[in-house]
C-alpha positions as CSV (number, residue, x, y, z in Angstrom):
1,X,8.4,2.4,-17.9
2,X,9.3,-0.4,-20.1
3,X,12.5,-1.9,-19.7
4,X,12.7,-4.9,-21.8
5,X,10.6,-6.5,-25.1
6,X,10.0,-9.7,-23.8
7,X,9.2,-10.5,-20.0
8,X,9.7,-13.9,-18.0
9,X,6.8,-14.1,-15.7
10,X,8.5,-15.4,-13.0
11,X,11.0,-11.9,-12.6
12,X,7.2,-10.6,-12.3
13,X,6.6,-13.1,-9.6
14,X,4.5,-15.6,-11.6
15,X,4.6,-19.1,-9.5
16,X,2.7,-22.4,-9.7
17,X,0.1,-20.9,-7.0
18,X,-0.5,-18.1,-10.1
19,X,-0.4,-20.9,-12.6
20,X,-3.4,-23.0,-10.7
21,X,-5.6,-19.6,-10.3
22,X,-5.1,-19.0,-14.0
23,X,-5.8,-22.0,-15.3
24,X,-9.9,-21.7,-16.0
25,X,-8.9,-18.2,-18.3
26,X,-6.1,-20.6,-20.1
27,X,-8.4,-22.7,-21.4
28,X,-10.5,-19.9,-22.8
29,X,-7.0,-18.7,-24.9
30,X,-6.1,-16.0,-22.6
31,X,-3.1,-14.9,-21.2
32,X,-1.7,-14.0,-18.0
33,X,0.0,-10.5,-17.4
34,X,0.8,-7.8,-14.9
35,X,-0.3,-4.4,-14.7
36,X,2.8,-2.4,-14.6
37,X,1.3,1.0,-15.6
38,X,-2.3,2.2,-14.7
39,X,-3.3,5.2,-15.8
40,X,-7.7,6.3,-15.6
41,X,-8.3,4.0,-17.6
42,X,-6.1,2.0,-19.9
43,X,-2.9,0.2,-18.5
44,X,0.0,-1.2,-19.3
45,X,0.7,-4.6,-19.1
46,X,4.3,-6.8,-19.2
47,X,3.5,-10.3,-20.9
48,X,5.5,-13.1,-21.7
49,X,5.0,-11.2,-25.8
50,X,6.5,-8.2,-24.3
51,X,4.6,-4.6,-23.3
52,X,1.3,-4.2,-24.4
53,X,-1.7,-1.5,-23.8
54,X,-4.5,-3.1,-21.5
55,X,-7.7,-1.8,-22.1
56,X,-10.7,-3.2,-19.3
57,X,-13.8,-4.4,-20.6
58,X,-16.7,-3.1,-20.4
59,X,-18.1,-6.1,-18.2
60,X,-15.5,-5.0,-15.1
61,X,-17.8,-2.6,-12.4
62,X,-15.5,0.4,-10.7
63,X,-14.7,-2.1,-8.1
64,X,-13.0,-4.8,-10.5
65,X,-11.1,-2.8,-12.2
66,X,-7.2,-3.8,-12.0
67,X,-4.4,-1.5,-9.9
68,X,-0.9,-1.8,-10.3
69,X,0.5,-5.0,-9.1
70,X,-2.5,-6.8,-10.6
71,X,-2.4,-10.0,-12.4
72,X,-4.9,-10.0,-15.1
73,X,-6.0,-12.2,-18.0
74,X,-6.0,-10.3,-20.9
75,X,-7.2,-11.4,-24.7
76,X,-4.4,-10.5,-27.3
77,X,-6.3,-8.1,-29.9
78,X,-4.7,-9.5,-33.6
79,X,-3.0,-6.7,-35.1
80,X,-1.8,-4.8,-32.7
81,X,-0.4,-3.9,-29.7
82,X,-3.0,-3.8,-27.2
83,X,-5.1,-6.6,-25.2
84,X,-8.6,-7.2,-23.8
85,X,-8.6,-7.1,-19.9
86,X,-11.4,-9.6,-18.9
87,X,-10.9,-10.7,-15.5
88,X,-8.2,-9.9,-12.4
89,X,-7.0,-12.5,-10.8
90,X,-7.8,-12.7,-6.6
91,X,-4.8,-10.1,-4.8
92,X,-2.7,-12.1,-2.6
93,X,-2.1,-8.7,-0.4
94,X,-3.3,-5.0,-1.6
95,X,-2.9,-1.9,0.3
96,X,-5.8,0.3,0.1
97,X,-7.0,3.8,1.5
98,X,-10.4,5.2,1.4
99,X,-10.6,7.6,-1.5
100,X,-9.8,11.1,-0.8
101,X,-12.9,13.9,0.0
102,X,-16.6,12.6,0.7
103,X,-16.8,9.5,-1.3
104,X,-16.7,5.9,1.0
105,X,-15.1,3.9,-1.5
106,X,-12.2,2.0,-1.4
107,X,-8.7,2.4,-3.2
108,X,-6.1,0.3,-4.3
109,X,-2.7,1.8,-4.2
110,X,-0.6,-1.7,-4.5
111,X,-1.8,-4.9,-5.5
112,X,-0.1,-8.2,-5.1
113,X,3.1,-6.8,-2.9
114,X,5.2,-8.9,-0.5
115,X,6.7,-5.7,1.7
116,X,6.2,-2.2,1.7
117,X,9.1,0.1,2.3
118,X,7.2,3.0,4.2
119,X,9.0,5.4,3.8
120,X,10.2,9.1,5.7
121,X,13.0,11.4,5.5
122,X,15.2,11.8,7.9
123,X,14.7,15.8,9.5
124,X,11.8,18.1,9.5
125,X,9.4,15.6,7.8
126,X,9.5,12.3,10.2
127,X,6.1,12.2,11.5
128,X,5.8,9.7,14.3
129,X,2.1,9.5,14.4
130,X,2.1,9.8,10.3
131,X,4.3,6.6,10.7
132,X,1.5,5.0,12.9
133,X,-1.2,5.8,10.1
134,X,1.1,4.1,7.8
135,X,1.9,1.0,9.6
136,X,-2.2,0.5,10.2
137,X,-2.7,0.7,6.4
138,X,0.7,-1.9,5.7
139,X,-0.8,-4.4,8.3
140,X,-3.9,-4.7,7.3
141,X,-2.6,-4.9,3.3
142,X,-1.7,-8.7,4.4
143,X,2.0,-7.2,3.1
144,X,4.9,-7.2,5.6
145,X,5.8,-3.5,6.3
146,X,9.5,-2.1,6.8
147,X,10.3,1.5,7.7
148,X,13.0,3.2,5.5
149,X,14.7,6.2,6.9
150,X,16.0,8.2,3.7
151,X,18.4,11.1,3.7
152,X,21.1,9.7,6.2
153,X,23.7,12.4,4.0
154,X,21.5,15.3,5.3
155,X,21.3,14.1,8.8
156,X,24.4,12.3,9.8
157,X,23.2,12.4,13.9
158,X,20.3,10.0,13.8
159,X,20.5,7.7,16.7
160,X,17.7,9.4,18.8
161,X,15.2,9.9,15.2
162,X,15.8,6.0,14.9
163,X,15.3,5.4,19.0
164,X,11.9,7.4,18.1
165,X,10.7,5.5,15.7
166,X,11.9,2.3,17.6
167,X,9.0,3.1,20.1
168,X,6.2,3.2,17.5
169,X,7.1,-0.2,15.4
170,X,6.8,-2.9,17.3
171,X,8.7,-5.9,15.1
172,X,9.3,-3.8,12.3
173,X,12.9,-3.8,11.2
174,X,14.3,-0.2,10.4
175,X,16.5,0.8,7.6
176,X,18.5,4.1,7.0
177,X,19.9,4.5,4.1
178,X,21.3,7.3,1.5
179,X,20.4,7.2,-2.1
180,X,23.3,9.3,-2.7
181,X,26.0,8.2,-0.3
182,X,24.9,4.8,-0.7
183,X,24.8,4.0,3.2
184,X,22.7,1.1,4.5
185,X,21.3,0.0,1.1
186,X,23.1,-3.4,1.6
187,X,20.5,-3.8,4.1
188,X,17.4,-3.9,1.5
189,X,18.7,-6.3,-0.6
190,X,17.3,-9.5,1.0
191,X,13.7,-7.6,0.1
192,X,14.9,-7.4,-3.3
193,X,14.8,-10.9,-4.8
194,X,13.4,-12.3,-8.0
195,X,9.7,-11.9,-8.2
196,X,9.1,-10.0,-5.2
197,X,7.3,-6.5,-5.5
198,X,8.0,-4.0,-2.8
199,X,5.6,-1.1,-2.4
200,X,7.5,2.3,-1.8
201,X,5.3,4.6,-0.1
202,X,5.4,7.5,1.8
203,X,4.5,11.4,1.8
204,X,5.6,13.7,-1.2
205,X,9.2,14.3,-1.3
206,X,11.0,11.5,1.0
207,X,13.3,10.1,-1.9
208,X,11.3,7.5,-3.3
209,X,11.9,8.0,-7.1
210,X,15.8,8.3,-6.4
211,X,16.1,5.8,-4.0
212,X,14.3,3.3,-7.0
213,X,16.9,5.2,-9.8
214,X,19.9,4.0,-7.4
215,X,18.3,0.4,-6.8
216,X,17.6,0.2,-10.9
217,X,21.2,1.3,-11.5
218,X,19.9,3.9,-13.7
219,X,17.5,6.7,-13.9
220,X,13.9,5.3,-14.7
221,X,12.4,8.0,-13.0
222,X,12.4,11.6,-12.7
223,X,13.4,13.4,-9.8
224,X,14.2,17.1,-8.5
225,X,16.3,19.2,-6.5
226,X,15.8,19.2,-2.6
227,X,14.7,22.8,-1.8
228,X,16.4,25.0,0.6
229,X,15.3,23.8,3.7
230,X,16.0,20.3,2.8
231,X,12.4,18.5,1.8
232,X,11.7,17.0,-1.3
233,X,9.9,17.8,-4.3
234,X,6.9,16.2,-5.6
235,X,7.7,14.2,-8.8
236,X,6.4,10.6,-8.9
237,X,2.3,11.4,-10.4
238,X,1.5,7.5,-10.9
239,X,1.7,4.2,-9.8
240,X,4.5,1.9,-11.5
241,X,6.4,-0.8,-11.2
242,X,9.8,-0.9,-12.1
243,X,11.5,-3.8,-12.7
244,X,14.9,-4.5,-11.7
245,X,18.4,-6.1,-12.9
246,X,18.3,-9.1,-10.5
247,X,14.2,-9.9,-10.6
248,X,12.6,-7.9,-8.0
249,X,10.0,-5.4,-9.0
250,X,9.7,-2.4,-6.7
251,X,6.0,0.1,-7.0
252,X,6.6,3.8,-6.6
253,X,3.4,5.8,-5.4
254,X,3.2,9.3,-5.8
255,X,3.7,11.1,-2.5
256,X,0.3,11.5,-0.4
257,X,-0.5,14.3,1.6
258,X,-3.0,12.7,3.6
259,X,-3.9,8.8,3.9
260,X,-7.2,7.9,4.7
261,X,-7.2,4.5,6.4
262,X,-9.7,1.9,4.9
263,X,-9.6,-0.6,7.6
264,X,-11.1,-2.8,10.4
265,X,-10.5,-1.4,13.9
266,X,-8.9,-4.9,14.6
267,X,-6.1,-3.4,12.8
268,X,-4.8,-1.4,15.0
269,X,-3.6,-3.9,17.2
270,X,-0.3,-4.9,15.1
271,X,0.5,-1.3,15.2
272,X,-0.2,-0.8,18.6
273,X,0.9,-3.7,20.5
274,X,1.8,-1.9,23.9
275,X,-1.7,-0.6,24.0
276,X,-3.6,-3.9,23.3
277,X,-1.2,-5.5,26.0
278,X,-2.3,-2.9,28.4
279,X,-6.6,-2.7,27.1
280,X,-6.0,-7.1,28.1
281,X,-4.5,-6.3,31.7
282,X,-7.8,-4.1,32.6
283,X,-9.9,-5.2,35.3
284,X,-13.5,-5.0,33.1
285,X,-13.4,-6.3,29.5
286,X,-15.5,-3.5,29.0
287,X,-13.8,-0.9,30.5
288,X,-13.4,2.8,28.7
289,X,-10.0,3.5,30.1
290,X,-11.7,6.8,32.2
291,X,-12.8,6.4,35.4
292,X,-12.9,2.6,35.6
293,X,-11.0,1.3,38.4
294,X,-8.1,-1.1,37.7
295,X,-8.1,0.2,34.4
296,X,-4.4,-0.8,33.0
297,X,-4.0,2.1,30.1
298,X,-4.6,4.9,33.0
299,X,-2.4,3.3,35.1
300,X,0.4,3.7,32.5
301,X,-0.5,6.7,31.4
302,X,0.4,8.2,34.7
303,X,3.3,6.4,35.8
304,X,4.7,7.6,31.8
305,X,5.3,4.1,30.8
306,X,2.8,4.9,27.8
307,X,2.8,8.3,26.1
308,X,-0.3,10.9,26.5
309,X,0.6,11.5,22.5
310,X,0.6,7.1,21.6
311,X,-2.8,6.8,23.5
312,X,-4.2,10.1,21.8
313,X,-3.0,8.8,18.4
314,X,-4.2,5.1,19.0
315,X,-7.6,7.1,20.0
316,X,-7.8,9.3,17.1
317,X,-7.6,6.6,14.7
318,X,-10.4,4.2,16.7
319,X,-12.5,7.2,16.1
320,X,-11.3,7.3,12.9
321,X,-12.1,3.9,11.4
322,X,-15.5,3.1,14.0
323,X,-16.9,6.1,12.2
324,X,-15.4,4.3,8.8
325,X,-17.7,1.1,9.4
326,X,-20.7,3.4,10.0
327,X,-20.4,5.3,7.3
328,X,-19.6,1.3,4.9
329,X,-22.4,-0.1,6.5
330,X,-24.3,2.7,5.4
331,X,-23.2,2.8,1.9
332,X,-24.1,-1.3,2.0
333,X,-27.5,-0.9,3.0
334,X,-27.9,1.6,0.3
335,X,-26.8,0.0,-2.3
336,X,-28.9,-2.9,-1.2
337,X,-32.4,-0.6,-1.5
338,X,-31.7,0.4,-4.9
339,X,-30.6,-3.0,-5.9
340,X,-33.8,-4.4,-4.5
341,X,-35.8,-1.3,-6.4
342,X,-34.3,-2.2,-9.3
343,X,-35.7,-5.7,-9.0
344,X,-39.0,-4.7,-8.0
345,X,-39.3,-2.1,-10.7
346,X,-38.5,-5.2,-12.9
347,X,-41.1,-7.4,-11.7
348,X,-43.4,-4.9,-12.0
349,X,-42.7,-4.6,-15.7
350,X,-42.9,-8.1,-16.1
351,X,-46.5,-8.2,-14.3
């Protein structure tokens, strides 16, 4: 949504380091904006001249196309409102998830943000091992993650939710707040200042559009009614930034049911911290943590110290992204046989 005519980069979060990458596209008469909007195809895009449609060119591949958060050079079209997206600008950070059903591709859901609020109602929907998922995705986005706890009005008692989800996130600070009451939003406001973009994401429903309305100081986006038994309602459908009073820019997501990772295995270790402590303690550097003697993570696992549900979650997702590199390096070598009977199917014409 637009809230002003003009724009000055820098409440975007342009800085010298932006003003070095862009320089090449500024001697070709281009300008630098951000894409605020994207929609399938077309975007919007703040400038420095104000909001203006962003078309791509036909040049970008499926893979360069900008996401939200981008920083694009873009060729004002005379006449009207509208501008000529020609190239996108290297991401400082960018959370991504493998796109949903078959398909091994990646997905950019944020581009370009410095923390991302991850987000879970207090109640029936805080999800422990969702929370994990998330915080996978966050480190590997090159983004520092925070976990907001929305809802406090609904669920005053929350000492042992927020002991919970202290054993999960290792180094992760954890907010609670209230979009309505206002509690513990004084606590996100060092996140919130000029030029920094913070990534709001989460499952469908957790208070994302209202906690941005109550940041804003106005309602910029739509929200519902809680149902009956206290979850949310779906209403955020695409990715935007909003830009707020004092500078910072916050991106609401819509709500997902299911993330995907797209990831290297290394990632798990920021996540799981307690496990990669234990994995360096075992007696093999090899070992598979079954029958292996002096094998730390068994050891733990039966004196309690770590959690039969942590190790089964930090095992589920190893599976989970081992068989996502199979199935990449797959894809890659695919690609690479039709690129190379493309080019023989050339040469042979030119023979």
């Amino acid at each position: 949504m637009t809230v002003s005519t003009e724009f000055d980069l820098h409440d975007l979060g342009w800085d010298a380091s932006w003003e070095d990458a862009f320089e090449p596209y500024a001697a070709r008469q281009l300008i630098p904006a951000r894409v605020a909007v994207r929609h399938h195809g077309p975007c919007e895009l703040w400038t420095e001249r104000g909001s203006v449609g962003g078309v791509p060119a036909g040049k970008l591949t499926d893979e360069e196309l900008p996401a939200v958060g981008d920083w694009v050079a873009a060729r004002p079209l005379p006449g009207e409102r509208k501008a000529l997206i020609e190239d996108v600008l290297p991401r400082r950070s960018a959370f991504t998830r493998k796109e949903a059903w078959r398909r091994t591709v990646e997905q950019v859901v944020a581009a370009n943000v410095d923390t991302v609020f991850l987000m879970s109602s207090l109640g029936p929907d805080l999800n422990t091992r969702r929370l994990e998922r998330y915080l996978v995705g966050a480190w590997e986005s090159g983004a520092q993650p925070a976990i907001v706890l929305t809802k406090a009005d609904l669920e005053p008692d929350h000492v042992a939710a927020v002991l919970d989800v202290e054993t999960i996130a290792f180094g992760v600070p954890i907010h609670v707040v209230s979009a309505v009451s206002g509690e513990g939003l004084g606590e996100l406001e060092p996140y919130l200042r000029r030029g920094a973009t913070i990534a709001l994401l989460g499952s469908s429903g957790v208070g994302k559009s209202t906690l941005v309305n109550r940041l804003a100081g106005r309602d910029v986006l739509t929200v519902r009614e809680v149902r009956a038994d206290g979850r949310g309602r779906h209403t955020t459908t695409h990715r935007e930034l909003v830009l707020l009073p004092d500078g910072g820019l916050l991106l609401d997501t819509p709500g997902m049911r299911e993330l995907q990772l797209w990831a290297g295995e290394e990632s798990l270790d920021g996540t799981f911290e307690d496990v990669a402590a234990l994995t360096a303690d075992c007696r093999f550097n090899d070992c598979a943590h079954e029958s292996e003697p002096g094998c730390a993570i068994r050891a733990a696992l039966a004196e309690g110290s770590l959690p039969a549900e942590r190790w089964e979650s930090y095992r589920k997702l190893q599976r989970e992204l081992r068989s996502l590199e199979i199935r990449r390096s797959k894809r890659l070598q695919s690609e690479e046989r039709r690129r190379w009977r493309r080019v023989n199917k050339s040469m042979r014409k030119r023979a």
